[in-house]
GUDREN-280271 format. One record per residue: x, y, z of N, C-alpha, C, O in turn; residue in three letters. Coordinates in steps of 0.05 Angstrom, whole numbers, plus 5000, padded with zeros to 4 digits. Example, Ala and Ser with C-alpha at 12.3 -4.5 7.8 and 13.67 -1.06 7.14 Angstrom:
// residues 2
526448865156524649105156526449345156528549345169ALA;525749555142527349795143525850015157526850235161SER;
// end
This chain:
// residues 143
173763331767176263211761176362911770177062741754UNK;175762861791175462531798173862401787174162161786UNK;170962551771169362351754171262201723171361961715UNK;172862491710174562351696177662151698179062051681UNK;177762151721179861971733179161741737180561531733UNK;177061761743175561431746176161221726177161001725UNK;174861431708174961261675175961131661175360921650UNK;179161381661181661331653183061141668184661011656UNK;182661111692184560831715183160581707184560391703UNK;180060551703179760311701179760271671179260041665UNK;180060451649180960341634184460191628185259971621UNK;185660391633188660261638187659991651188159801636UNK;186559931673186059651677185959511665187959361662UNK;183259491649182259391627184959291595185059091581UNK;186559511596188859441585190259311588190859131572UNK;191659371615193759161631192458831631193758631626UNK;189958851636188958511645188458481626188458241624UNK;187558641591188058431572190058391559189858231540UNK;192358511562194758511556196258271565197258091551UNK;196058301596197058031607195157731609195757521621UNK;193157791595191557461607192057321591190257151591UNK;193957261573194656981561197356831573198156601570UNK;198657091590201157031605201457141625201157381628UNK;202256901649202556841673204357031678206157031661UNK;204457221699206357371717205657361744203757421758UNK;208157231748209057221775211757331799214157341794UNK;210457391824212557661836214057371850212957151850UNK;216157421858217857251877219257441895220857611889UNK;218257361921220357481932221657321959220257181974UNK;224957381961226357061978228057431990229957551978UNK;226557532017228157642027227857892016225657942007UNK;229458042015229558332004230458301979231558501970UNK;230358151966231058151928227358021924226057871938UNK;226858121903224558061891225458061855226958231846UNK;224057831838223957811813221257761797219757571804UNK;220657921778217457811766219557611737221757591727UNK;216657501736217757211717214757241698212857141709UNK;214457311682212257251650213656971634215756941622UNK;211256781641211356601623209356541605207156631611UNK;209756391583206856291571204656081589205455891603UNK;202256151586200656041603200655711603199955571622UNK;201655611575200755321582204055281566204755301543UNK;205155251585208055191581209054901581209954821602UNK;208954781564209654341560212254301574212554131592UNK;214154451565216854411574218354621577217754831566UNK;220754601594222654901585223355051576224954941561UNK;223355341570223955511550226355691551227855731570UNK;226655801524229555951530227956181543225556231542UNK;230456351559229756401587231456771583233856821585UNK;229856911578231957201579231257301613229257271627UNK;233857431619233757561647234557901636236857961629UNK;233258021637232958301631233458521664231758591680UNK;236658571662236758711694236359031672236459091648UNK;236059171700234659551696237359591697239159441704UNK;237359821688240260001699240660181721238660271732UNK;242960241729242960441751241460621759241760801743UNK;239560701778238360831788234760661778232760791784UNK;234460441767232860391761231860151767233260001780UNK;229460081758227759821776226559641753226259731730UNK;225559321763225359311739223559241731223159041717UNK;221959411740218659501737218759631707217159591689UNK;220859801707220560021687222359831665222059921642UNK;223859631666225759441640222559311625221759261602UNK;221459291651218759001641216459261610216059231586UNK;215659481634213959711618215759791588214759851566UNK;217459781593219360041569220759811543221759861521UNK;220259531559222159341532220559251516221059231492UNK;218059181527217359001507217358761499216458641480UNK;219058651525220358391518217458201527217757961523UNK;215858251534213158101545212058001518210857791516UNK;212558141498211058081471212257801460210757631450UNK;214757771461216257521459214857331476214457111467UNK;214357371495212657091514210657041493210856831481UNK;208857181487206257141477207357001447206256791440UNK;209557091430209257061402210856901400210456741381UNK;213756831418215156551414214656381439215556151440UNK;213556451456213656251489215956341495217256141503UNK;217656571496220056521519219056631542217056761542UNK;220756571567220956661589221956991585222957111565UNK;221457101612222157401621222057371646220057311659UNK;224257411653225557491687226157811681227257941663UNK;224957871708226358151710226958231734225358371746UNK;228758191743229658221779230158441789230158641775UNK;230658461810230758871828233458691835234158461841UNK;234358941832237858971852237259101879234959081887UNK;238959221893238759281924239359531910240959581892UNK;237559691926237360011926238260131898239760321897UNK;237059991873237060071843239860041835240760241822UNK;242259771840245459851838245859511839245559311854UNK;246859581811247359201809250459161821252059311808UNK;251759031840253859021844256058831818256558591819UNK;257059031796257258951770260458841763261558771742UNK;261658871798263558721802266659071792268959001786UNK;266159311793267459521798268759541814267959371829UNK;270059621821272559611851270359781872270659731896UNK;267859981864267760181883265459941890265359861914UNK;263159791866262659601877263059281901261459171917UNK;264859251897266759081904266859091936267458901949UNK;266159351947266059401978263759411992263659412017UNK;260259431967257759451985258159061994257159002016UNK;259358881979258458651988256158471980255658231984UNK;254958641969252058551953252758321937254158361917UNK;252058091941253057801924250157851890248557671886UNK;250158031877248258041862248457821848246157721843UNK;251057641835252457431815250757121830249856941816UNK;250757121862249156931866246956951872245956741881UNK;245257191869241857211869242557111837242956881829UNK;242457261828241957141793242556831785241156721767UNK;244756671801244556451802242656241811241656031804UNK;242456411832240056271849237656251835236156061838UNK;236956531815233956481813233556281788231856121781UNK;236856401777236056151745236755881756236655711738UNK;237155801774236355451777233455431788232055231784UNK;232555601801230255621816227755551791225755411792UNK;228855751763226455761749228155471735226655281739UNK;229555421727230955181721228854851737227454691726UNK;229454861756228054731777224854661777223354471782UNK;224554941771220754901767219654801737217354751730UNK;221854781721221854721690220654921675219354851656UNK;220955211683220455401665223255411647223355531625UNK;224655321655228255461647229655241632230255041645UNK;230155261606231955211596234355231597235255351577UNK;236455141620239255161622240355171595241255401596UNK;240855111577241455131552241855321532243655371515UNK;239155451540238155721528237355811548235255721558UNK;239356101564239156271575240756561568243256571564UNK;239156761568240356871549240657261568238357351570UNK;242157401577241557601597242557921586244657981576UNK;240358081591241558271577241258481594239358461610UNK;242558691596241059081605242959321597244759331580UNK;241959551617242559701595244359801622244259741646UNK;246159981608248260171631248960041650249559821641UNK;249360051677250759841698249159581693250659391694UNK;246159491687245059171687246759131658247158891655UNK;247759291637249059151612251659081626252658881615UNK;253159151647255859161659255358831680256758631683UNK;253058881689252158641704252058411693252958201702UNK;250658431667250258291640253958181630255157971627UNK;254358341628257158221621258958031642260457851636UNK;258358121665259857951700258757681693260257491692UNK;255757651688254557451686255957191663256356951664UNK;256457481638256857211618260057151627260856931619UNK;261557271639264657231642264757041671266956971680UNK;
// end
């Protein structure tokens, strides 16, 4: 059983690293919030910039694996942010929310000037989407 496990892991490797080697991913982490960022590798100037939050109970490990949205880096150059909330729960601005305290509205601010800043980010064109409480988060954001 471990001779065929071998196989199968370093091929998934082999996948993942040619999947990702034309585009840069990078982890950030400022504290207990962490965000991965896929850009195009040879990036001239700023790009429009999607921030893709997970939904409740979820991470966004699994928004990055399950969307797809990485394929857009490669075929138009946009950016992909995909940030972790605190303990899988975007504080989406709910009344029951409203009492953990979690400032989620200024991590998300913070990171888009941050990528803003480094000239990955097109202030202009930023564009944020998710699904179930990150679509609810998604909405705090645009209001």
């Amino acid at each position: 059983m471990r001779h065929r496990l071998a196989p199968a892991v370093l091929l998934a490797l082999l996948v993942l690293t040619a999947c990702t080697a034309n585009r840069p991913i990078e982890e950030v982490r400022d504290g207990d919030r962490s965000y991965t960022v896929v850009h195009p590798a040879r990036q001239a100037e700023p790009a429009p910039t999607i921030i893709a939050l997970h939904g409740g109970g979820g991470n966004a490990n699994r928004v990055q694996r399950y969307s797809r949205l990485d394929d857009l880096v490669r075929g138009e150059g946009i950016v992909v942010v995909y940030p972790e909330s605190v303990a899988g729960h975007w504080n989406d601005g709910r009344p029951i929310d409203l009492v953990t305290g979690i400032e989620d509205a200024t991590f998300l601010i913070d990171l888009l000037d941050d990528l803003v800043e480094e000239g990955l980010t097109d202030p202009q064109q930023v564009f944020v989407l998710g699904a179930s409480n990150g679509g609810m988060m998604a909405l705090r954001m645009v209001c």
